[in-house]
N, C-alpha and C positions, 0 to 999 in steps of 0.2 A: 504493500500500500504506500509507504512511506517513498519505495522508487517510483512507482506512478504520479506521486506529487511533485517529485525532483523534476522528472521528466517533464510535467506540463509545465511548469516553473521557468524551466529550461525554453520552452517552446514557446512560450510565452512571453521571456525578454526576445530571443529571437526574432520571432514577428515583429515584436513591436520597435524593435530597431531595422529591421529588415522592410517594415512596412511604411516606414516614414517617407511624407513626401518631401523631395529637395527643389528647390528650385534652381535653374541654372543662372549663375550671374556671371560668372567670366569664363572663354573659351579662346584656346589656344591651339591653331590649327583647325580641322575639320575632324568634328568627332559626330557619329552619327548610332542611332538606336531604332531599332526595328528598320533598320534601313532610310531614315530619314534623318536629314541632317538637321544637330540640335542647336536651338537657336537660343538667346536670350529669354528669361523670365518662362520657358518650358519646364516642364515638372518629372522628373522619374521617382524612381522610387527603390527601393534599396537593394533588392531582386531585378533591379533594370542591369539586363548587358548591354553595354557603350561600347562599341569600338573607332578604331582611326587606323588609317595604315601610315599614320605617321608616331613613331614611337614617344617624339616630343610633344606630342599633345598634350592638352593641361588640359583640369574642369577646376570650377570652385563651385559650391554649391548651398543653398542657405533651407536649412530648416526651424520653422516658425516653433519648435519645441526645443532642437540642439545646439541650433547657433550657427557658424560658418565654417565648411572644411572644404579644403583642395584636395585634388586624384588629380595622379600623376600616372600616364602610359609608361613610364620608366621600368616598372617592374612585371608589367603586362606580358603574358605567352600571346604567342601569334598562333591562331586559326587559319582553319582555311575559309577562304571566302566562297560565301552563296554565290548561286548562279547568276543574282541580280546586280549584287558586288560589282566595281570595274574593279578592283585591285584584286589582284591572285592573293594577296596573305595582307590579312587583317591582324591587330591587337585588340584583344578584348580585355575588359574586366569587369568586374559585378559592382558595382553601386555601393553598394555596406561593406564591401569585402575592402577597400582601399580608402575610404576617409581619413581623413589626413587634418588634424587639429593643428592652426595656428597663429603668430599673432608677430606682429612687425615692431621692430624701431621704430620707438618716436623720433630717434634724433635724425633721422633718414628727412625730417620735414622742415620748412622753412616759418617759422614763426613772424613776431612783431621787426627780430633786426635784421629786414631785409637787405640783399647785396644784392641787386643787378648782375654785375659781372662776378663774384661769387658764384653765384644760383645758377648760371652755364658753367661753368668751368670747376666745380670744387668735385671731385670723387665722393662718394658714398660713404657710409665708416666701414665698410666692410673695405674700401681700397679698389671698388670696381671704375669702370669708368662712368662718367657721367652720365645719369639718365635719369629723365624728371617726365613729368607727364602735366600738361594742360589743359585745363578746361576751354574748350571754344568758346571766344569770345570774354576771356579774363584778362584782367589789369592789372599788371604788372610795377611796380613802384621805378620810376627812374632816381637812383642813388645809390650810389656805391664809395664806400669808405677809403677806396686806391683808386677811383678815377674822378673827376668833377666834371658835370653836367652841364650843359646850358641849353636855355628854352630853344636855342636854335638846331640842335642836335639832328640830325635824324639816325635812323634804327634801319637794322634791316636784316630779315631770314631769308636763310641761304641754302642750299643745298647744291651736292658736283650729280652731274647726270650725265654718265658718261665725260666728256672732255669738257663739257660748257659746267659753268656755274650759274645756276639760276638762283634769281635775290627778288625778292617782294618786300618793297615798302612799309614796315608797322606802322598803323596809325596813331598818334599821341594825343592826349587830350592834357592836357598842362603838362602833370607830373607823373602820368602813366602809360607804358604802353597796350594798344589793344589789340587782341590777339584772338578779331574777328575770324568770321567765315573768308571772306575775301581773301585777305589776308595766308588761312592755311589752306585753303584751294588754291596757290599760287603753288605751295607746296607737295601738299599732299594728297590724298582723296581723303573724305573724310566718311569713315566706316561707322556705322552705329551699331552693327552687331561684333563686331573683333579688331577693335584700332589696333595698328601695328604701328611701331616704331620707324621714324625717320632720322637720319642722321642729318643735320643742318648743323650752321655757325651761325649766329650774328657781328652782323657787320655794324659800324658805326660810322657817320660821316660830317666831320669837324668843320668850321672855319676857323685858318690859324695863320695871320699875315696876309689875309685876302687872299688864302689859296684854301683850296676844299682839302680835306686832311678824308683819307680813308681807312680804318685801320679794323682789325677783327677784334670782337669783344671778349669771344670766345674760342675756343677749339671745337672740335667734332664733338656733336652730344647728339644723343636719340632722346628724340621727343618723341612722347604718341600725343597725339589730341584727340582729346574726349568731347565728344561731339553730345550736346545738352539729351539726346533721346538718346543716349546711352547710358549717362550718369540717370535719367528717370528713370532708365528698365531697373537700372540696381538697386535704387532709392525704391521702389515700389518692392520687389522683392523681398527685400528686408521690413521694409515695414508691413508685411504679412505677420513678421513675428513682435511685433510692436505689443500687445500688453499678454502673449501668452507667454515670450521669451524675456523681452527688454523691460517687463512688467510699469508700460508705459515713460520709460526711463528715454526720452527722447536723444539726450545727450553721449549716453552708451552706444544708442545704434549706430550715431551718426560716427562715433570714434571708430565704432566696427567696421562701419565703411571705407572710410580712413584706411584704415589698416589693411584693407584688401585692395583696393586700389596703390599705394603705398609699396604692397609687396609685389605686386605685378609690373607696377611700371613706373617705379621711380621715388624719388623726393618729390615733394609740391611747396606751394606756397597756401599753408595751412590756412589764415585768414581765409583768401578768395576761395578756395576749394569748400571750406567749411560753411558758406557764405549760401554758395551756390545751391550745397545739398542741403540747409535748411529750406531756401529758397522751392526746393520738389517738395518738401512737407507741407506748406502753404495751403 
């Protein structure tokens, strides 16, 4: 009798981990479930098989009872692919079976003492190379404690494509740059279901002796831009688990957001980021 009750006991946390729904908020590469490819704010569930035939796929994934975890393809066996499949050999894995509990560096973000040229050029604490991530259409402080500024200044993102370098104009509104649509369309494409990182530099362009002074502000950094119905898919997601998880604690979710964005793509500029994602609670 007494193993009859282990066992349902047993069966019982089982399902009830195994049955939870997760919602999808970050994806990395093409990973797909029942033979459809999964997209933003999609649901599986802990019994869901995912595969990609790309072994560096990522998921992150949020449940309104557990909180936030990533799965990683890294440890995934390869199948063989259905008949529907185009790739001959898939990675699969189960849902419940690879969750992955975690949580970021705060010091990874840029607070009140902003630096302009700092915030492109300073490495990560871990010693990587530079990589930050912006919101489309965020303001940026012009000021920096190793160079001096003037209203007359202009700004400029860059990127090498093939042998040319292409530069687009940042627009400024007094003391900040803005880092419209326009602006990263000159760059980038802008993805709302899986931003990828770009490599660019800013340029700066002086008057000094009545001659235009051109000089780079930064080195090579990977931005991704976060396009506003992207940062809403994830801000909705999580606020699924808003009083059953965050037990209405507004300020927790929005750190958790933080942190998952943070660990995917970068440093930010905590203010504007923080700003913005109150701004989808509204």
């Amino acid at each position: 009798m007494k193993r009859a009750v282990v066992l349902i006991t047993i069966l019982f946390f089982a399902k009830t981990l195994l049955g939870q729904a997760y919602i999808v908020t970050y994806i990395k590469g093409k990973v797909y479930h029942e033979n459809k490819l999964l997209k933003l704010h999609d649901r599986v569930d802990g019994i869901a098989q995912v595969t990609s035939s790309d072994k560096s796929a990522e998921l992150a994934v949020f449940s309104a009872e557990k909180g936030k975890f990533r799965l990683s393809f890294a440890n995934s066996k390869p199948v063989s692919a259905t008949p529907a499949a185009k790739n001959s050999e898939l990675y699969q894995l189960v849902i419940g079976n690879y969750l992955l509990a975690y949580t970021t560096e705060k010091a990874l973000t840029t607070r009140g003492g902003f630096d302009l040229k700092a915030f492109f050029n300073d490495a990560d604490n871990s010693g990587n190379s530079t990589k930050v991530f912006l919101p489309v259409g965020v303001l940026l402080p012009i000021k920096s404690q190793s160079v001096t500024f003037t209203p007359d200044d202009k700004f400029y993102l860059c990127t090498v494509r093939q042998k040319d370098t292409v530069c687009t104009l940042i627009p400024r509104n007094k003391g900040f740059l803005i880092f419209d649509d326009q602006t990263v369309k000159g760059i980038a494409s802008i993805d709302t279901q899986n931003p990828e990182p770009v490599t660019c530099f800013i340029k700066r362009s002086y008057n000094f002796n009545n001659q235009v002074v051109e000089e780079r502000l930064s080195g090579p950094v990977a931005i991704t831009f976060l396009p506003k119905e992207y940062l809403r898919n994830v801000t909705s997601s999580f606020e699924e688990g808003m009083a059953s998880y965050y037990q209405d604690d507004k300020g927790k979710m929005i750190a958790d957001i933080e942190d998952q964005l943070t660990y995917y793509y970068g440093k930010c500029f905590e203010p504007a980021v923080r700003q913005v994602l109150r701004s989808d609670l509204q």
